[in-house]
N, C-alpha and C positions, 0 to 999 in steps of 0.2 A: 620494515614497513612502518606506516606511519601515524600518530594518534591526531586528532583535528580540535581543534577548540572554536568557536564562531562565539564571539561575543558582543550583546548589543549591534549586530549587524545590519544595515538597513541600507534599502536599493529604493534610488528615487529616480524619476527620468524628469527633470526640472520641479513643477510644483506636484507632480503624480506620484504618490510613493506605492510601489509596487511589494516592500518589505520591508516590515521594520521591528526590532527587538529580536532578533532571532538571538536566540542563545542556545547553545547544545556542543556536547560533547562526543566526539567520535571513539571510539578505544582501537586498539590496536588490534587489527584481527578479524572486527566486526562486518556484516554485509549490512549495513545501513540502506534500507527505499525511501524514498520521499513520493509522497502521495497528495492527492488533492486533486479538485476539481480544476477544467480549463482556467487557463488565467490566474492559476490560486499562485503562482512564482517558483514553483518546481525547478523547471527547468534554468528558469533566472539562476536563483541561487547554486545549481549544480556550475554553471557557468561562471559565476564567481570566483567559486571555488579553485575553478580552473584557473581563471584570471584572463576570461576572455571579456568579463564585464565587470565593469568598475566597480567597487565595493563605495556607495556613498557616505556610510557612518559606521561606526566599530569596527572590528578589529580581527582578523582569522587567523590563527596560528596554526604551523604543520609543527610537529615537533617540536612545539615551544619556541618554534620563529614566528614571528611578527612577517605574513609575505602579501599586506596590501600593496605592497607597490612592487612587488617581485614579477619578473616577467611570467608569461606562462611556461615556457621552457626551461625555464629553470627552480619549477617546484615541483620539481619531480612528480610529476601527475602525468596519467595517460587517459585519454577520455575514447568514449567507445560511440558513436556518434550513430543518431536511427540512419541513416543513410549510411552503405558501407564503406562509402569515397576512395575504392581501390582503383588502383592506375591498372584501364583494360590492356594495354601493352606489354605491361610485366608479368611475369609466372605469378605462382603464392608465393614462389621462393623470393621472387626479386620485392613483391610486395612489402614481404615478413622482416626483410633484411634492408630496404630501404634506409631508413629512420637513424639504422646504426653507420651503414657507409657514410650519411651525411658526417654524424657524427666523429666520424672517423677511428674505427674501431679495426681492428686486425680481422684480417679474410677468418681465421681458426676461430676466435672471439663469435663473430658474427655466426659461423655454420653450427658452433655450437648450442648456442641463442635460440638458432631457426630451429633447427634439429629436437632440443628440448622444447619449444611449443608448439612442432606440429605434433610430439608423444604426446599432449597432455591433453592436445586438442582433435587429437585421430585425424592431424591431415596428413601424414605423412605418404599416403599415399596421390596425393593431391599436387604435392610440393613443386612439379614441373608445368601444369595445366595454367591455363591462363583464367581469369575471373567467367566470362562469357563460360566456361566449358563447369561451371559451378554452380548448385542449385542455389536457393536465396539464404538456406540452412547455412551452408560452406560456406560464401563470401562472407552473411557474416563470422563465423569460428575464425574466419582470416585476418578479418577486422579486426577481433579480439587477439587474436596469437600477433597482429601488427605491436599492441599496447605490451604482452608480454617480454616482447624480446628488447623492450627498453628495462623491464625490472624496476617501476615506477614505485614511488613511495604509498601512491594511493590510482585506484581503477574510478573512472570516472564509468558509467554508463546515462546516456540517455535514453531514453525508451527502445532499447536497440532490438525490439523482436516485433514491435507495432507495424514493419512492410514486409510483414511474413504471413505464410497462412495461418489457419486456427491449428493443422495438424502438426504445421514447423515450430510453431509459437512453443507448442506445448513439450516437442522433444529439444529444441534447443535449449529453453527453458531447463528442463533437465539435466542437459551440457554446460549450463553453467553453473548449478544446483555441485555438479561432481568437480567441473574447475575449484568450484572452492573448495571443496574438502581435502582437492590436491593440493592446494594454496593458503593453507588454515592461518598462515602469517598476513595477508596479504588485505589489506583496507579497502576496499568495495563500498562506492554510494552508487546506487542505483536510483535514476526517474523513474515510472510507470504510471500510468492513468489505471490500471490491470491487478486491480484485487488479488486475483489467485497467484498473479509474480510476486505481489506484495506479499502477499500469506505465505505462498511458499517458499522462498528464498529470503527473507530477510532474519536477521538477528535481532532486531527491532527496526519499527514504523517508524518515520515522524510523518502528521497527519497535519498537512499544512492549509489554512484556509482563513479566508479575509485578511490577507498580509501578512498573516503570523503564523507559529504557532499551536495547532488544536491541541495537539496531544502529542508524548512520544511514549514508545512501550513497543512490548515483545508484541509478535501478532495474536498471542491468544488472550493479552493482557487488553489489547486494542478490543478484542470481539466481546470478551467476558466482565470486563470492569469498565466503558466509556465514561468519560468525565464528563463529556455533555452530548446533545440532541445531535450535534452534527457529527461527532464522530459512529455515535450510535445508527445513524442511518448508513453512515459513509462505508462501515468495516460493515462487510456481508451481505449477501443478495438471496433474493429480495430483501431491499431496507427493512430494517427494525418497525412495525407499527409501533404510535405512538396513541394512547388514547386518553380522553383528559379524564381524571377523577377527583376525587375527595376522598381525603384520608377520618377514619371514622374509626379506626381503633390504630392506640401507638405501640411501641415497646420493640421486642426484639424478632417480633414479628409485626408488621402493618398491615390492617385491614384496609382498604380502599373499595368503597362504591364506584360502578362505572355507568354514569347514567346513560351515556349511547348504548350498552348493553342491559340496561335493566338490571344490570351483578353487582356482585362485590367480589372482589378476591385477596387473596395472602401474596404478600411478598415477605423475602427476608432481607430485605435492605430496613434495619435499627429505625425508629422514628422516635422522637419526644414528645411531652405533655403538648408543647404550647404549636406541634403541629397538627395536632388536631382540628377537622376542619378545612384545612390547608387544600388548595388548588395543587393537584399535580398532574405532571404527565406520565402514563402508564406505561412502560416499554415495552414490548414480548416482540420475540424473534418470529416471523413465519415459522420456522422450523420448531420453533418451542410448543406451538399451538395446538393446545389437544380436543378433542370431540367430547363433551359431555353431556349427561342428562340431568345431572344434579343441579343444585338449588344455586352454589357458587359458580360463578361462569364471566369471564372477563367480557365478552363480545357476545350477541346472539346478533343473525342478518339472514341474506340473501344468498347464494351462492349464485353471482352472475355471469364468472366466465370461470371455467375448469381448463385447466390446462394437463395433459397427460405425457407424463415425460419416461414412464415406466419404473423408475426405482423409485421414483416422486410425484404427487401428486400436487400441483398449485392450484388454490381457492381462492378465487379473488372476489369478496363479496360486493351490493352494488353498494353506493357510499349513500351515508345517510344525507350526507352535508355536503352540495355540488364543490365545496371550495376543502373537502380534505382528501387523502390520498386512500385511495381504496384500503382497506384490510383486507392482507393476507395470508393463510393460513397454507405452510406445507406441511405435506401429510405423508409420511411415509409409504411406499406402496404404491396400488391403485385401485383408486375410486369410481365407481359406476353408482349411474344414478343422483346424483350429488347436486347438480345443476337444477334450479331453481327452487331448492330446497331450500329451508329455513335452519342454520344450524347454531348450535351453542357449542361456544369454544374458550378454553380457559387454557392453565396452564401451571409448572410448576412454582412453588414459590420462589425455587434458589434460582428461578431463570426469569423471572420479573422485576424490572430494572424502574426505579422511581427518580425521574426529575422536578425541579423546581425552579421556574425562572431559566431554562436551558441548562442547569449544570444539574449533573448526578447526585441524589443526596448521601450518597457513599465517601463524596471527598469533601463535604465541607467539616469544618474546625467548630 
């Protein structure tokens, strides 16, 4: 399998640049997601990779080759595509085996192939049916044991569970969660727009948005350290509240007044002498957010809509300021009564995240 290098990368379509700078290292092994909002070049840059789209600046290595100008076909890549594009006249078997007869691989070679990735993909019982006779689950497994039976240096995936349902999403998902762990060699970039694929199947994020960029990291690195504002909303649902304060005691803990709350509260994100004073923005998780009656309290409000989900309860207070995004508060459990209450809510310190200017004050120098 195979390790990736992408260096100073950049994708333009005449004077539009769609990507630019991208730098990142793949390792050998890894299930790499690429994440981001519509439009943010996700899917561009998987395509690159592939060498279905021009690379316009810098440079991509698979193994320490230089393959901008290498065809697709010959960088040992297999891409896994949302649509399962399986030929409905062929079995799984003629499907799976395709790729290789072109190739021109011996009939024993090929059954072997086929054989090993309907085990690994439990379709072996599938292997004479034709697509039509396949739930949306199966044709895609078929689509992916297509890419396997090439034995490719690196697995492309594009969003390939987005034309499934919520309950196929979630056990395919699964199915590819256990492919790899049968496949611990094997190089995996995965697209999704899909949080939870994100979180759960990848080895590390990268968190791509305005061209570039945001962030890369493990997923709990992504949820619990964000570098800046947008990664902080982007990793976890309901988004991150963000609320503005003033820093009024520094050290190695931070005191912050929050005047849409009337509070102050502690954070352990480090501060210094000379930010005292200092404009920040307050971060807390919905999830983080606790009920108090005491004097420290991050948010006091409305509770204008409740939502009840049974393990969880969501609070969405009404906004002070028509032009910011509601506060959220979830609440383990559930809550009766709650709705148009007045509540104070804070939070822990180790889970109150401070920015300045959009970045984290965790990563500056």
């Amino acid at each position: 399998m195979a390790e990736l290098k992408l260096t100073d990368v950049a994708k333009a379509y005449g004077p539009v640049k769609v990507l630019s700078d991208i730098n990142l290292e793949i390792e050998r092994g890894e299930l790499i997601v690429f994440v981001g909002p519509s439009g943010c070049g996700k899917s561009t840059l998987l395509r690159m990779i592939a060498g279905l789209e021009k690379i316009s600046g810098g440079e991509l290595q698979i193994d320490g080759q230089v393959v901008n100008n290498v065809p697709p076909a010959q960088r040992g890549i297999a891409m896994v595509f949302q649509s399962y594009a399986l030929y409905p006249h062929m079995t799984v078997r003629e499907n799976m085996s395709f790729a290789l007869k072109i190739s021109g691989k011996s009939k024993d070679e090929i059954s072997q192939a086929v054989n090993r990735a309907a085990k690994i993909l439990q379709l072996e019982p599938y292997l004479d049916r034709l697509p039509k006779a396949l739930s949306g689950g199966q044709r895609q497994r078929v689509a992916i044991g297509r890419s396997i039976v090439r034995d490719p240096k690196v697995y492309l995936f594009d969003e390939p569970l987005s034309n499934l349902d919520a309950a196929l999403r979630v056990a395919t998902r699964i199915e590819i969660a256990q492919l790899k762990e049968q496949m611990p060699d094997s190089t995996m970039i995965y697209v999704t727009h899909d949080q939870v694929e994100a979180m759960t199947l990848a080895s590390r994020i990268v968190v791509l948005a305005g061209g570039g960029i945001a962030q890369v990291g493990t997923p709990l690195e992504l949820y619990e350290r964000p570098e800046n504002t947008f990664v902080a909303q982007f990793i976890g649902s309901p988004q991150m509240n963000l609320l503005a304060g003033k820093v009024v005691g520094t050290g190695a803990q931070t005191r912050i007044a929050l005047p849409e709350g009337q509070g102050t509260i502690l954070s352990n994100v480090p501060t210094r002498d000379s930010d005292m004073g200092a404009e920040v923005e307050v971060g807390i998780r919905p999830e983080d957010m606790i009920q108090t009656g005491g004097p420290d309290y991050a948010y006091s409000g409305v509770v204008e809509i409740k939502e009840a989900l049974g393990e969880v309860t969501l609070l969405y207070f009404k906004k002070q300021q028509p032009e910011h995004d509601p506060v959220i508060a979830k609440l383990p459990g559930i809550h009766t009564g709650v709705r148009g209450r007045t509540l104070k809510m804070t939070a822990d310190p180790a889970k109150v995240h401070l920015f300045r200017n959009g970045q984290s004050l965790l990563y500056r120098t």
